[in-house]
C-alpha positions as CSV (number, residue, x, y, z in Angstrom):
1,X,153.6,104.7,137.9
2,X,150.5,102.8,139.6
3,X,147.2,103.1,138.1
4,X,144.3,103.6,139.9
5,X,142.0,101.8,137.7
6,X,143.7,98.6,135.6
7,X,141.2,97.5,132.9
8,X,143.0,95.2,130.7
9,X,142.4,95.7,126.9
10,X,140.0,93.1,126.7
11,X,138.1,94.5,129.3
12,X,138.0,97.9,127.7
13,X,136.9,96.3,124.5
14,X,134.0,95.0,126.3
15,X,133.4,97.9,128.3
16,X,133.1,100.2,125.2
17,X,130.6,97.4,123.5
18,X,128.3,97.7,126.6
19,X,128.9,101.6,126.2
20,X,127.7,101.8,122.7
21,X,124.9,99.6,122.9
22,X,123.3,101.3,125.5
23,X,124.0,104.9,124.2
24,X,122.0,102.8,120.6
25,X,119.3,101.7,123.3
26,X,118.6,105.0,124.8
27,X,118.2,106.4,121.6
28,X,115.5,103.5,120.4
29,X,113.9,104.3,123.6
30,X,113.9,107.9,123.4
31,X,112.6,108.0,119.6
32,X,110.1,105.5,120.7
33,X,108.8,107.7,123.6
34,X,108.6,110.2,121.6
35,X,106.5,108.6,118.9
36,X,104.2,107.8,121.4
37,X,103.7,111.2,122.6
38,X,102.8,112.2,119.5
39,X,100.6,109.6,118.8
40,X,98.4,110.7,121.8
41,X,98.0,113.8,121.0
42,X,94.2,115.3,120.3
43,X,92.7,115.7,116.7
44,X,90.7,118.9,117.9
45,X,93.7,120.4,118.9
46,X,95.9,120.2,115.8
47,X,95.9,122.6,113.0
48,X,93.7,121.2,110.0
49,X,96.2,121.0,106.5
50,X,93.6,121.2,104.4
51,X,90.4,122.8,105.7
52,X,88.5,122.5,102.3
53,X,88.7,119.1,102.5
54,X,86.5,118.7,105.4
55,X,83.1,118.4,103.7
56,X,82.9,115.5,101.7
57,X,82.5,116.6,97.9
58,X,79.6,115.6,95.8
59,X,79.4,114.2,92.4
60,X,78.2,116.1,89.3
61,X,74.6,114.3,88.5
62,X,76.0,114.9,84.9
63,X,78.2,112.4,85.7
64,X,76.1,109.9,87.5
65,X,74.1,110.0,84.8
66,X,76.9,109.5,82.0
67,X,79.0,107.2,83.4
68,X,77.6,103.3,83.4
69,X,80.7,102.1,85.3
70,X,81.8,102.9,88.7
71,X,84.5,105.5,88.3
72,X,87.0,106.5,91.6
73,X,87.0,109.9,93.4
74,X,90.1,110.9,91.5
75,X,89.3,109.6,88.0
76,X,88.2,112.1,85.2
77,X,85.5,112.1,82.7
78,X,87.1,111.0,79.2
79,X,86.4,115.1,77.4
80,X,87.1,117.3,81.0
81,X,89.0,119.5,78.7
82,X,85.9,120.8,77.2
């Protein structure tokens, strides 16, 4: 029985490599298209998570006052359970 095609079974081992690593290249290129699609997209247009957070929150002036040191946004004073 004649073939049509005669690949020898080196030359299907190498034609399977050059299979798989473009099937893994098309799928690097497709994630990264997609990434940058995303990345484009407009701020005014997405959904905000947290609308609450949008205004900036201000300090207590108790605790300006109290506090000496320079205390971070999520720090506690020392008797909040009070």
């Amino acid at each position: 029985m004649t073939s049509l095609i005669a690949i020898t079974p080196a030359d299907a081992h190498a034609l399977t490599m050059v299979a798989i690593l473009a099937f893994a290249l098309g799928s690097l290129v497709t994630m990264f298209l997609i990434m940058a699609r995303n990345g484009r997209r407009n701020a005014e247009q997405d959904l905000p998570e947290f609308p609450e957070d949008k205004e900036p929150k201000k300090p207590s002036s108790a605790r300006k006052e109290k506090s000496a040191k320079p205390v971070a946004e999520w720090e506690r004073d020392g008797d909040w359970w009070k």
